[in-house]
C-alpha positions, -999 to +999 in steps of 0.1 A: +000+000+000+010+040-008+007+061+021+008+098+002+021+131+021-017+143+022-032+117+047+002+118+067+002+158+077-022+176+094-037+196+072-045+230+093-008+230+103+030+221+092+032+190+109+027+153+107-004+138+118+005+115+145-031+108+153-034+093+116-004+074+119-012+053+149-042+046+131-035+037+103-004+013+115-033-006+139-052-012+107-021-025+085-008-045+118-041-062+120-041-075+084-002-082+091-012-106+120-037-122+100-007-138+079-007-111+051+026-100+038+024-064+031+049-035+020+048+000+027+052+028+000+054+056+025+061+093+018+062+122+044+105+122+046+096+160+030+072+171+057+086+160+083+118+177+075+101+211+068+091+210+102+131+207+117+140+231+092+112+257+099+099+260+063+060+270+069+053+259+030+066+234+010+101+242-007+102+251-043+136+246-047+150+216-050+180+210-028+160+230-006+132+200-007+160+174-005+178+185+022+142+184+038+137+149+031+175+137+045+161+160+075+131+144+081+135+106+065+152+095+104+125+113+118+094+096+094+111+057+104+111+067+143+075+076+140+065+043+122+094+020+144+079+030+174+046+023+161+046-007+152+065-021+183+032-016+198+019-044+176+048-066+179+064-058+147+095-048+134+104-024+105+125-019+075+136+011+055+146+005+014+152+038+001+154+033-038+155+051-072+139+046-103+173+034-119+175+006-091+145-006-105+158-001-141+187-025-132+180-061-138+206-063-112+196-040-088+163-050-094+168-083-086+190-078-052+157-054-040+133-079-048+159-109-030+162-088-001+121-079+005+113-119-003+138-123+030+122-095+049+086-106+039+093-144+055+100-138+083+065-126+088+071-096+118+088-070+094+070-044+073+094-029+046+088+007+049+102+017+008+107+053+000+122+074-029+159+083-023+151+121-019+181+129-010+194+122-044+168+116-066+144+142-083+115+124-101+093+120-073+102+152-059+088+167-087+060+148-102+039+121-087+046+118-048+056+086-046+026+069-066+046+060-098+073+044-073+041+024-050+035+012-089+070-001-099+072-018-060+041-039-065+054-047-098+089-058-084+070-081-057+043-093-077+016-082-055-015-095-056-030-064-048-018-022-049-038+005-026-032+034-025-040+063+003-049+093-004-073+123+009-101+117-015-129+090-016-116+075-048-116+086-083-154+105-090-172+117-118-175+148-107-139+159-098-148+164-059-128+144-041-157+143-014-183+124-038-194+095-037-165+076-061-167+052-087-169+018-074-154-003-102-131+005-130-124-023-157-114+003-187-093+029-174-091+047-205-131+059-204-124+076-169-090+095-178-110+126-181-122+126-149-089+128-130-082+165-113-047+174-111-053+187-079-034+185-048-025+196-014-001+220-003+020+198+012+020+171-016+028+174-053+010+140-066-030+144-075-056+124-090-041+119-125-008+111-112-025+084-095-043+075-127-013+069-140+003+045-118-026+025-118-024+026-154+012+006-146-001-018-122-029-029-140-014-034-172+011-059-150-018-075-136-018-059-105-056-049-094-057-014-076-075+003-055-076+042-042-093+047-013-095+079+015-069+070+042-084+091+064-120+071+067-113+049+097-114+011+088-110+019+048-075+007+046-088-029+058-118-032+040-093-023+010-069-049+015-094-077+021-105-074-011-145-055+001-163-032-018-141+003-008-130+038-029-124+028-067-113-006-074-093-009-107-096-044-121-072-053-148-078-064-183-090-100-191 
């Protein structure tokens, strides 16, 4: 699952929202314990490194929003370690690029290494873009592209991704009702808004397009709002939740 920057800060100030993160790390812990093996696409490394370096808005430059995220990355894995010690579980950070996962090699050695993680059965990889170095996440899709590549890597049976709307709607409002089911993604592409929140730079058709990715690898996906208690569950048990994008037959 993607956790994007917009369900992770508090929204009527510059500062992670603690309160959603205990929350939503009982809800993945319970599907954990119930013999699930799940991975993490988290961002927030940004925000929470605004907040140590006293920006009040986002950066626009970017070694400005870099040096945020090698700020604030320590500070995002605390948060979740100590989190999810209160379920009995232990984390693990993978920081990667898009030209790891362009690298048979590379690609192979992240993929060996979260197959090892995954059996043990009490460690959630926690995966997020090398900031510090990297760019195209920094500027474009807020981690969404990279939540697509990881389920790709570990043939999931299953991508969801978090954010603050209730799915993908006709309308454009991200608080309508959304579109249940999706099985030709094509006919909804002009319903994506490029909006986004101050603190994130992804939106709706960045999302749209990483599902595009999963979906032609056979990967169903699902968006949901993370901030509806008990959605991230429902989602990853496979019940009726957000917009569920099936792919082709």
């Amino acid at each position: 699952m993607k956790f994007g920057t917009g369900i992770l800060t508090r929204t009527d100030a510059n500062t992670l929202d603690t309160a959603q993160f205990r929350r939503l790390v009982g809800e993945l812990a319970k599907v954990v314990h119930e013999g699930r093996q799940c991975l993490l696409v988290s961002s927030g490394a940004v925000g929470a490194g605004m907040m140590v370096l006293g920006h009040k808005e986002r950066p626009v430059h970017l070694p400005d929003i870099q040096a945020c995220a090698a700020v604030g990355q320590s500070r995002l894995m605390r948060l979740y370690q100590s989190l999810f010690a209160r379920h009995r579980l232990h984390v693990a950070q993978l920081l990667l690029t898009h030209q790891d996962l362009d690298s048979r090699t590379r690609f192979q050695n992240a993929r060996n290494t979260l197959e090892c993680l995954l059996a043990r059965g009490d460690v959630v990889p926690i995966i997020n873009e090398n900031d510090s170095v990297a760019v195209e996440e920094l500027k474009f899709s807020d981690n969404d592209r990279l939540s697509a590549e990881v389920a790709t890597l570990a043939n999931a049976e299953l991508l969801v991704i978090c954010t603050s709307a209730n799915g993908l709607t006709a309308t454009g409002d991200p608080n309508d009702p959304a579109i249940p089911v999706v099985e030709d993604l094509d006919s909804v592409l002009g319903y994506a808004s490029g909006s986004k929140g101050r603190m994130s730079v992804g939106g709706m058709a960045s999302k749209l397009m990483s599902v595009r990715h999963a979906v032609e690898a056979g990967i169903p996906t699902t968006i949901i709002n993370g901030r509806t208690p008990g959605a991230l569950e429902r989602a990853m048990r496979r019940e009726p939740e957000g917009t569920q994008f099936l792919p082709k037959r």
